[in-house]
C-alpha positions in Angstrom: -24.6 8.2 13.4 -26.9 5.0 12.9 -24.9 3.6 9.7 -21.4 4.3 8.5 -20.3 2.2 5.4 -16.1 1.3 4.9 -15.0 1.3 1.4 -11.9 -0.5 0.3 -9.7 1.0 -3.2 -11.5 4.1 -3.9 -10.3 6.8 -6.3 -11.0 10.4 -5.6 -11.2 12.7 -8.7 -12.0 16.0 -7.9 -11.3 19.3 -9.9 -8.3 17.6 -11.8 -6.6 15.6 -8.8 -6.8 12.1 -8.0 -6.0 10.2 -5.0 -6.2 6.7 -4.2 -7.8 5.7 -1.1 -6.9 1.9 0.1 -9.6 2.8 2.8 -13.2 5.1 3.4 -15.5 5.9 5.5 -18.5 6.8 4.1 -21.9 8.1 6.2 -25.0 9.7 5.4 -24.7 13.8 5.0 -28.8 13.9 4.8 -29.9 14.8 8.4 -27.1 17.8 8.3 -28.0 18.8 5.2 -31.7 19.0 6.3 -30.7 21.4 9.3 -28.5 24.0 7.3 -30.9 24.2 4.5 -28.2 23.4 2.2 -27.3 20.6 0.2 -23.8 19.2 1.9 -22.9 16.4 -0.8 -19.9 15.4 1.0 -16.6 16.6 3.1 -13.1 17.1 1.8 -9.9 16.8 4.1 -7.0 18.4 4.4 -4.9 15.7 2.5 -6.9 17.1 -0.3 -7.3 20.9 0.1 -3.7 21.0 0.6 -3.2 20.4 -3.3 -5.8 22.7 -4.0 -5.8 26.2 -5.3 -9.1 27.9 -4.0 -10.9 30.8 -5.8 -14.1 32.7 -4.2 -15.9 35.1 -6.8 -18.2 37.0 -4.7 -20.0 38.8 -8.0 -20.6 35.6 -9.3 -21.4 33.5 -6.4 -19.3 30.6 -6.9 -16.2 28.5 -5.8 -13.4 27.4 -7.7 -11.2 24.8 -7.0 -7.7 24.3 -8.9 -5.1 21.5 -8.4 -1.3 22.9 -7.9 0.9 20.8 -9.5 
């Protein structure tokens, strides 16, 4: 990793949650991307999967994520 970037107050909203971060680490996905053949636009953690409900439709090829409230 050449360059990793620190962000201060960011908000995450993602599939209906939201989650204030007082601090991130941000870093280029690009060369990983390039050696999967697959776009990887970024990572999410447990502290966020945790609140998620997660829903693979095989006949329709996608992924669903829900937030449990």
């Amino acid at each position: 990793m050449k360059e990793v970037g620190r962000a201060s107050q960011v908000t995450l909203v993602f599939a209906g949650f939201k989650q204030e971060n007082p601090d991130l680490l941000a870093m280029s996905l690009e060369k990983l991307s390039d050696s999967t053949g697959v776009a990887i636009a970024g990572v999410l953690g447990m502290p966020v999967l945790w609140h998620m409900k997660l829903t693979v439709d095989y006949r329709d090829g996608s992924v669903r994520f829900e937030y449990r409230r």
